[in-house]
SEDRENBA-130622 format. One record per residue: y, z, x of N, C-alpha, C in turn; residue number from 1. Coordinates in steps of 0.05 Angstrom, whole numbers, plus 5000, padded with zeros to 4 digits. Layout:
BEGIN
R   n.Y   n.Z   n.X  ca.Y  ca.Z  ca.X   c.Y   c.Z   c.X  tordo
R     Y     Z     X     Y     Z     X     Y     Z     X    NUM
...
! end
This chain:
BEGIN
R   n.Y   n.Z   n.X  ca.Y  ca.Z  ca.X   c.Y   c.Z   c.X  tordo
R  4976  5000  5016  5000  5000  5000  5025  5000  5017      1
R  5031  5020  5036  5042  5014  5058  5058  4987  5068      2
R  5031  4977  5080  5031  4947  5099  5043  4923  5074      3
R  5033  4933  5055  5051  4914  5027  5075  4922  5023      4
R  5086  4939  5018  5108  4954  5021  5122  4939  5039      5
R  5120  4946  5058  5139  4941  5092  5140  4910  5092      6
R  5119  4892  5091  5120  4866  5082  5133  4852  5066      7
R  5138  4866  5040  5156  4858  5017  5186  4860  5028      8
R  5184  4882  5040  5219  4887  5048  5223  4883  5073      9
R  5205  4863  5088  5220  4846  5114  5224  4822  5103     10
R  5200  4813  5085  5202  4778  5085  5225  4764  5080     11
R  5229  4782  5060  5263  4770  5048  5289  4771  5068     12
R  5280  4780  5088  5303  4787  5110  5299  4756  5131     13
R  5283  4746  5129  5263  4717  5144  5278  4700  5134     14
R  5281  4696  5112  5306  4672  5107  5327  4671  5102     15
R  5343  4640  5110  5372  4646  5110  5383  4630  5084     16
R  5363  4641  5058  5379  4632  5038  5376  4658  5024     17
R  5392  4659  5001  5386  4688  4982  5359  4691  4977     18
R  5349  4721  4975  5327  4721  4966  5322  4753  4956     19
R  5318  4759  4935  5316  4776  4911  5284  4771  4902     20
R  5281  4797  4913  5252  4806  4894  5259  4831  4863     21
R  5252  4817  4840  5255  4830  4824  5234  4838  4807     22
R  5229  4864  4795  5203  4860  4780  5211  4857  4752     23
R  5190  4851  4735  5198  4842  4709  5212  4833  4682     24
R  5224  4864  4689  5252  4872  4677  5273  4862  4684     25
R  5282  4855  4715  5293  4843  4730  5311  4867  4746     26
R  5297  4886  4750  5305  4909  4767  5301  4892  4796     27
R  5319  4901  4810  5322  4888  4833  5305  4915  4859     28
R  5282  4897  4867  5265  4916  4886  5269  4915  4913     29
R  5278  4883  4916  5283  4878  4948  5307  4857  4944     30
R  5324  4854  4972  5349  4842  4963  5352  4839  5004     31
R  5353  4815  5008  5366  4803  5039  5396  4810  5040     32
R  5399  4799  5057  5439  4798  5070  5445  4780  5055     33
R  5438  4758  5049  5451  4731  5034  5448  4740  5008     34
R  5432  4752  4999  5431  4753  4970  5462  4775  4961     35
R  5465  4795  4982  5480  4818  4978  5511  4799  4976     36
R  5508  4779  4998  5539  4760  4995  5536  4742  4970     37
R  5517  4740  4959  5519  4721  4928  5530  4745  4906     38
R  5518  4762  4911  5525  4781  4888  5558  4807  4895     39
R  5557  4797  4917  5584  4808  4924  5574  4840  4931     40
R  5560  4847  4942  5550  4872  4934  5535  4889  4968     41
R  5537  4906  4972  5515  4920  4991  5503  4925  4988     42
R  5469  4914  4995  5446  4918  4987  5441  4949  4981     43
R  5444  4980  4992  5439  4999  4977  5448  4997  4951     44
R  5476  4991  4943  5482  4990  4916  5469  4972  4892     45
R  5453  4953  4912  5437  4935  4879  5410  4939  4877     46
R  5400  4953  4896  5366  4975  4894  5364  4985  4863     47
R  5351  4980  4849  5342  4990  4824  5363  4978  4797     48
R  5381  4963  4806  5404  4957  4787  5387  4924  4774     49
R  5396  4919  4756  5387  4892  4740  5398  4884  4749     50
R  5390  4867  4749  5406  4828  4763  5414  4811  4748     51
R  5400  4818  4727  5421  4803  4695  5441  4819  4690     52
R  5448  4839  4693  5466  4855  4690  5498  4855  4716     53
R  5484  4837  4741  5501  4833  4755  5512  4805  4764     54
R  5499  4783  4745  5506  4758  4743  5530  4749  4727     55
R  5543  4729  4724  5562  4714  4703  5533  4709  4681     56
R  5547  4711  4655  5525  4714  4635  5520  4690  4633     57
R  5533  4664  4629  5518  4640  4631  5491  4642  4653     58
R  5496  4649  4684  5471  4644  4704  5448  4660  4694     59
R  5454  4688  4684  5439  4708  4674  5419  4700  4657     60
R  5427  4676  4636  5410  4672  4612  5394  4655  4633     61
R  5404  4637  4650  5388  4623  4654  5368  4628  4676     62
R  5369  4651  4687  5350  4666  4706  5339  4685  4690     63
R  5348  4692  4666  5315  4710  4651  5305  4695  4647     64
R  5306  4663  4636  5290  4637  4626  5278  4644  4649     65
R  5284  4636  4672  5270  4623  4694  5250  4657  4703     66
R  5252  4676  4697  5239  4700  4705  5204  4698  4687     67
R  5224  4694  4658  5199  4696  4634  5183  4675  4635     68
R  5195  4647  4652  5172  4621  4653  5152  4633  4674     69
R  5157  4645  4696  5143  4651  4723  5122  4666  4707     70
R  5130  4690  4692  5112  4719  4675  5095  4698  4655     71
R  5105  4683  4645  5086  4663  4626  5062  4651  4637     72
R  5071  4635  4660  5057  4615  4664  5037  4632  4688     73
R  5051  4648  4712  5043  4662  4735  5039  4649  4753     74
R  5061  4620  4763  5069  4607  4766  5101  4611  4785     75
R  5099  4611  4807  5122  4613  4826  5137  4597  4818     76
R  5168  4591  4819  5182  4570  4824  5217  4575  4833     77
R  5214  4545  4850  5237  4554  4858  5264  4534  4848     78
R  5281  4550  4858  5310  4527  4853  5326  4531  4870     79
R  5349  4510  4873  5376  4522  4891  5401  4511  4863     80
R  5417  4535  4881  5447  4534  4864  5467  4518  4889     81
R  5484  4499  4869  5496  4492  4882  5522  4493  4879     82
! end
């Protein structure tokens, strides 16, 4: 549980685009440097906070879509914003 643990919260630090691990709800579990400059934010402060809750509500709707297709299908996917 550990070695999963410590894994989850380096990977996202590996790339240099945003990257947010959220679980279901869209509580935010893990959060990189890039993600913290998308959301304007210091990563301690968005640990356990919703991510729909810290988006412009247009992106919001359209990242719970994109959360509930992944939970549907169990099915990764990705996108970029531009």
């Amino acid at each position: 549980m550990r070695r999963t643990e410590a894994m989850a919260s380096t990977l996202p630090n590996t790339s240099t685009d945003s990257a947010v691990l959220i679980n279901a709800t869209g509580s935010i579990l893990v959060n990189n440097e890039f993600g913290d400059k998308n959301l304007n934010r210091n990563n301690a402060n968005v640990i356990r906070q919703n991510i729909f809750d810290l988006l412009p509500p247009e992106v919001a709707a359209d990242r719970k879509r994109k959360t509930e297709e992944v939970i549907r299908t169990g099915e990764p996917i990705q996108f970029e914003d531009f």
